[in-house]
C-alpha positions as CSV (number, residue, x, y, z in Angstrom):
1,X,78.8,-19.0,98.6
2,X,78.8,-16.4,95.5
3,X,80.3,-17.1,92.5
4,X,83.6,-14.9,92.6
5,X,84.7,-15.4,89.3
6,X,81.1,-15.1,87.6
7,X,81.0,-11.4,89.7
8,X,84.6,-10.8,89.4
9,X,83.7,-11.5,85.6
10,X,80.5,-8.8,85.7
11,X,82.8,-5.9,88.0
12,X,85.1,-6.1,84.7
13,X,82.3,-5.6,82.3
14,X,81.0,-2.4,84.7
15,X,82.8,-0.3,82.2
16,X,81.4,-1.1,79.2
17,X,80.2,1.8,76.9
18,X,77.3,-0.2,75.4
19,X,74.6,0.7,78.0
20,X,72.5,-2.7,76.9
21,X,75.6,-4.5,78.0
22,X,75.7,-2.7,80.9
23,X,72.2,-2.9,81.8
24,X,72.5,-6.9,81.7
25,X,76.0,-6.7,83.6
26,X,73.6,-4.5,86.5
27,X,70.9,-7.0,86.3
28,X,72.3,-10.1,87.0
29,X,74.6,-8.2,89.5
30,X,71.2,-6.9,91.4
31,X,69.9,-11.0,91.9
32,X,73.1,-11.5,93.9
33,X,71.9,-8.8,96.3
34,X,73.6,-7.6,99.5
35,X,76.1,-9.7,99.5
36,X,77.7,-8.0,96.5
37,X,77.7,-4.6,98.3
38,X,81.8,-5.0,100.0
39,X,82.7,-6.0,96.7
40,X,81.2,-2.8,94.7
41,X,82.3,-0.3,97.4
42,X,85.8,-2.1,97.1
43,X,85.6,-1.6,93.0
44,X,84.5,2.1,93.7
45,X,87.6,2.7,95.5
46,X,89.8,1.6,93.8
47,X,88.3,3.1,90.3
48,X,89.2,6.4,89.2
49,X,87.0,7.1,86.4
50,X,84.1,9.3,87.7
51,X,81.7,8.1,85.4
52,X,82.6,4.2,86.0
53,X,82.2,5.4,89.6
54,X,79.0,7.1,89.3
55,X,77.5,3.7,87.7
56,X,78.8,1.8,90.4
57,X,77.4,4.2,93.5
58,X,74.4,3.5,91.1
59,X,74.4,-0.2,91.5
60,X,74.6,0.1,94.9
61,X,71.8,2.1,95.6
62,X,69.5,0.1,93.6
63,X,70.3,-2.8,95.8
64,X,70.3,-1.0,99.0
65,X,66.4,0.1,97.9
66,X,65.8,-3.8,96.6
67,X,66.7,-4.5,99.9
68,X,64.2,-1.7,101.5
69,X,61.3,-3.1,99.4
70,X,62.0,-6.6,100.3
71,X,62.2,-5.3,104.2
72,X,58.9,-3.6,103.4
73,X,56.7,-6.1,102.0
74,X,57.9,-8.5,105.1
75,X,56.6,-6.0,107.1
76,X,53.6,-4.8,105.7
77,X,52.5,-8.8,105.7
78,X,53.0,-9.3,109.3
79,X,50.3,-9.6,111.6
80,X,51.1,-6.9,113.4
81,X,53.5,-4.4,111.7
82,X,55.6,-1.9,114.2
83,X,55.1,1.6,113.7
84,X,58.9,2.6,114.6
85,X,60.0,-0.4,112.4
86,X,58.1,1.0,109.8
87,X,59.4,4.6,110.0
88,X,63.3,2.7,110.3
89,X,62.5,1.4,106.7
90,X,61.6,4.7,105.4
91,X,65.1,6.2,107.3
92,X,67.0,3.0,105.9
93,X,66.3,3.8,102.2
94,X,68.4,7.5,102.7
95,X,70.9,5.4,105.3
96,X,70.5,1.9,104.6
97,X,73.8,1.4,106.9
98,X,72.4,3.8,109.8
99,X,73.3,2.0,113.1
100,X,69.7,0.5,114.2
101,X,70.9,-1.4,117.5
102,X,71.7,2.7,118.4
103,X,68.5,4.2,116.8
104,X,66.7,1.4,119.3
105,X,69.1,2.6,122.2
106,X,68.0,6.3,122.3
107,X,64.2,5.6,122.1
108,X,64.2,3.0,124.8
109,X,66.1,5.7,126.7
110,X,63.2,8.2,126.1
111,X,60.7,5.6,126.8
112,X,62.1,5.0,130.2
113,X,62.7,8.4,131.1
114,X,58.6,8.8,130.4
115,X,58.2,5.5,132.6
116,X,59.8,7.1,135.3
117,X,57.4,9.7,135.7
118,X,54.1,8.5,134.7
119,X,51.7,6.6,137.4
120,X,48.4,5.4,137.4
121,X,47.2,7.9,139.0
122,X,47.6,10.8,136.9
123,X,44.9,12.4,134.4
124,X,44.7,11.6,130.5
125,X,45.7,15.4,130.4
126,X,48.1,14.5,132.6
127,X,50.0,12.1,131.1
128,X,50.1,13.9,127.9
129,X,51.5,17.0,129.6
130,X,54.1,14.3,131.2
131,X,54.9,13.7,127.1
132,X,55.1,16.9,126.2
133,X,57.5,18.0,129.6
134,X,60.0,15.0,128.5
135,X,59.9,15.3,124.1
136,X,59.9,18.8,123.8
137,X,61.6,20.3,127.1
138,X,63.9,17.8,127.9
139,X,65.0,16.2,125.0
140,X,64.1,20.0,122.9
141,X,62.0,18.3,119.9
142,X,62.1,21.4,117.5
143,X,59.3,21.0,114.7
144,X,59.7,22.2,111.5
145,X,56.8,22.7,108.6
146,X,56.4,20.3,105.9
147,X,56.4,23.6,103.8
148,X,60.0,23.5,104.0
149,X,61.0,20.8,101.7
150,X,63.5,19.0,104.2
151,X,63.7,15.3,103.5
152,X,66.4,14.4,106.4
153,X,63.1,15.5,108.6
154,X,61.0,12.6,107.6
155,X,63.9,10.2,108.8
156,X,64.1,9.2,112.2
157,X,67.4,8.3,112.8
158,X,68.1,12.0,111.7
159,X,65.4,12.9,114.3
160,X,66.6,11.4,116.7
161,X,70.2,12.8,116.4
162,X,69.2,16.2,115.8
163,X,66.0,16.6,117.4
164,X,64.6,18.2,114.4
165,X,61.7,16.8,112.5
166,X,58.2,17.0,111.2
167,X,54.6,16.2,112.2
168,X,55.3,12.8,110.9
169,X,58.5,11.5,112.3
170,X,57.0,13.1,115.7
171,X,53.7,11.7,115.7
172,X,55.2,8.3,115.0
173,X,57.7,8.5,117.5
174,X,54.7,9.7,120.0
175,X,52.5,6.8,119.0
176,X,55.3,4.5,119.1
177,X,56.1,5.1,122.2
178,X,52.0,6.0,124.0
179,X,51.9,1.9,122.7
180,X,54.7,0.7,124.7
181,X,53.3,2.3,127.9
182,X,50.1,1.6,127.3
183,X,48.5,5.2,126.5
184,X,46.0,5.1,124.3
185,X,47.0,8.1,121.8
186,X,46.5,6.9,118.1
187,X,46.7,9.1,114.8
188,X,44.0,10.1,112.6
189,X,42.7,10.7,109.5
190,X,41.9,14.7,109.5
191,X,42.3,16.0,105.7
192,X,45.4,17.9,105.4
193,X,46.7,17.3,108.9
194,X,48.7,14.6,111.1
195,X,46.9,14.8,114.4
196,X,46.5,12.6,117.2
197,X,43.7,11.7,119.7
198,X,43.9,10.0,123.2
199,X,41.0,7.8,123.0
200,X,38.6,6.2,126.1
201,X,37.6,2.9,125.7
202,X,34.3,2.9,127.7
203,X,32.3,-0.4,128.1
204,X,29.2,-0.4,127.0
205,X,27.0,-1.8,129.1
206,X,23.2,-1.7,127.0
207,X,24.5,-4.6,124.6
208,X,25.0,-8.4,125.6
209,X,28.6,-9.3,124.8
210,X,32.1,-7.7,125.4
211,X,31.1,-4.5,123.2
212,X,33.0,-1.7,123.9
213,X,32.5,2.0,123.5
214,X,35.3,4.5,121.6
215,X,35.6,8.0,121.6
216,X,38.4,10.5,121.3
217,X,38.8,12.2,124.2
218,X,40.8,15.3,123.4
219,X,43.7,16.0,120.4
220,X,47.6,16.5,120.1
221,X,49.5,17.9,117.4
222,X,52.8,16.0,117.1
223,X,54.7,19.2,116.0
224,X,54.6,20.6,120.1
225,X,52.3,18.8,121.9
226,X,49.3,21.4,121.6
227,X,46.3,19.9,122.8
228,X,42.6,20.7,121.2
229,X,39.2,19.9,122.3
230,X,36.4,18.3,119.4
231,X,35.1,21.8,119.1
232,X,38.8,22.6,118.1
233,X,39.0,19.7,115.4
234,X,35.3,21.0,113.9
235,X,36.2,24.2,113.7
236,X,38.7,23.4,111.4
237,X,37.1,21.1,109.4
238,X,34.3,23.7,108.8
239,X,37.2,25.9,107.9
240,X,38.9,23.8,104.8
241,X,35.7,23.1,103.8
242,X,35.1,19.7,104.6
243,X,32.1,17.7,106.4
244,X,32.5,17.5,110.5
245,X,29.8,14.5,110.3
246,X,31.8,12.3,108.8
247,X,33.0,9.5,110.6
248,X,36.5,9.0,109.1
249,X,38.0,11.7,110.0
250,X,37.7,10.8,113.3
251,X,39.0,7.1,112.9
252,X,42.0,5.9,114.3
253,X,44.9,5.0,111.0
254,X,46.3,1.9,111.5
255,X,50.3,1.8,110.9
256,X,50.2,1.1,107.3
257,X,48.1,3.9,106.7
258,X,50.9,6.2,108.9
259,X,53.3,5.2,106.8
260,X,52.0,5.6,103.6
261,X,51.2,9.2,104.5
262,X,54.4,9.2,105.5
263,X,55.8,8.3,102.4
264,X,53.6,10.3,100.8
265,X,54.8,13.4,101.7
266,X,58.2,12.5,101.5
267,X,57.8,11.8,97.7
268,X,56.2,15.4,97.3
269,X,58.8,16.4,99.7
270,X,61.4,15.1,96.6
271,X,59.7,16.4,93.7
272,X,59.2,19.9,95.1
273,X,63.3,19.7,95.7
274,X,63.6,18.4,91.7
275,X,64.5,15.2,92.7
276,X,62.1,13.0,90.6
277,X,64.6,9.9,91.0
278,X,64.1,9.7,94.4
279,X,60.4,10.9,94.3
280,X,59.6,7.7,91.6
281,X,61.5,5.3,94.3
282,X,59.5,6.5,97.4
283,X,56.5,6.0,95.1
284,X,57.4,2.6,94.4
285,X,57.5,2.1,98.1
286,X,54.4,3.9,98.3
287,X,52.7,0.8,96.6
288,X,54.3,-1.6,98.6
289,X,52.2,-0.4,101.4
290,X,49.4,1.0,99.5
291,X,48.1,-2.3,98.9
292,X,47.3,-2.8,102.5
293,X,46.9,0.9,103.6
294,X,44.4,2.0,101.4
């Protein structure tokens, strides 16, 4: 149970012009957490100084995003971190009160539609075209360049409802959902692009043991389901510049890294649009995961 008169005692002092004072009122209001949240929305409705109200919107943001950081260091130390859950934190720091049970709804409903019509027997090519027919036919993904600043296109609630986005919110919602069907489609790490590879696990039958063989088969890009060959992928690299022997650009990014690239460009995304609040906040979040991603 929370103290009600300790926090009806802190709502009082909200107002207080000394700004030390407030920042101690905001402090100890912050270790209640989300519990306080009914009680500051109440205090904001029912306030009509616009200053008093701008401090209190405050104080609930900055325990909406304690909340986000808390939700993202869970995940980032579990075994096995989600992708979508990942990219549903990133979403629930601009709507920390977005409907999830819903968001969940309408991807299982694009999962199954893909279920319906993919078999066993069809190609790799195949069942990427299958993708492609269902995200960007059927349900009319329409991507959009990171060039043009959007934040509500790195948020996949928003995606999902609009069925506009990015390379990011569409390569993790086509990696999220090539794992629950079992499609091996992963992202990588090319320099200066979010691609994807469908990649053959071959067994490897010159070495004793349960060794298997990896290679990347053929590309996607997330923004419209364009697929490139390896020759495709070098050119480009010998294009911007950069080395097509080295390994890592090949590698498959584990979700961490996805969403710290992710976050990345949404905190360039910010600062670009002047926004340096929010740009410092993702880039707190950024180290959150950084730890793990890097």
């Amino acid at each position: 149970m929370l103290p009600k008169k300790e926090i009806q005692a802190l709502f009082h002092l909200i107002d207080d012009p000394d700004n030390e004072v407030y920042s101690t009122v905001a402090d100890k209001l912050l270790n209640y957490g989300k519990e306080i949240i009914p009680g500051l929305e109440h205090l904001w409705e029912t306030t009509e100084d616009e200053d008093i109200q701008e401090r209190i919107a405050q104080l609930i943001h900055r325990v909406h995003f304690q909340d986000v950081q808390q939700e993202l260091r869970q995940w980032c130390n579990s075994d096995n971190p989600e992708l979508l859950r990942g990219a549903i934190l990133v979403a629930k720091y601009q709507y920390p009160e977005m409907n999830i049970p819903f968001l969940l709804t309408q991807f299982d409903q694009i999962r199954r539609n893909l279920w319906l019509e993919l078999n066993n027997y069809l190609t790799p090519i195949e069942k990427v075209n299958t993708f492609n027919g269902i995200l960007y036919n059927y349900y009319k993904l329409q991507g959009h360049e990171l060039s043009e600043h959007k934040p509500e296109h790195f948020f996949i609630n928003k995606v999902l409802e609009s069925k506009q986005g990015n390379v990011f919110t569409f390569g993790v919602l086509y990696v999220a959902l090539a794992e629950l069907l079992d499609i091996p489609i992963f992202a990588i790490a090319i320099p200066r692009q979010f691609l994807l590879a469908y990649v053959d696990s071959l067994q490897h039958f010159f070495t004793k043991g349960n060794d298997v063989m990896r290679r990347n088969s053929f590309y996607i890009d997330p923004m419209n389901g364009m697929i490139y060959t390896q020759n495709d992928v070098e050119f480009y690299l010998t294009k911007i510049g950069a080395d097509t022997k080295i390994e890592q650009h090949f590698l498959s990014q584990n979700t961490r890294q996805i969403i710290y690239r992710m976050l990345e460009e949404l905190s360039l995304c910010y600062s670009y649009t002047k926004d340096d609040e929010r740009a410092e906040e993702i880039q707190q979040l950024m180290e959150i995961v950084g730890i793990e991603a890097l």
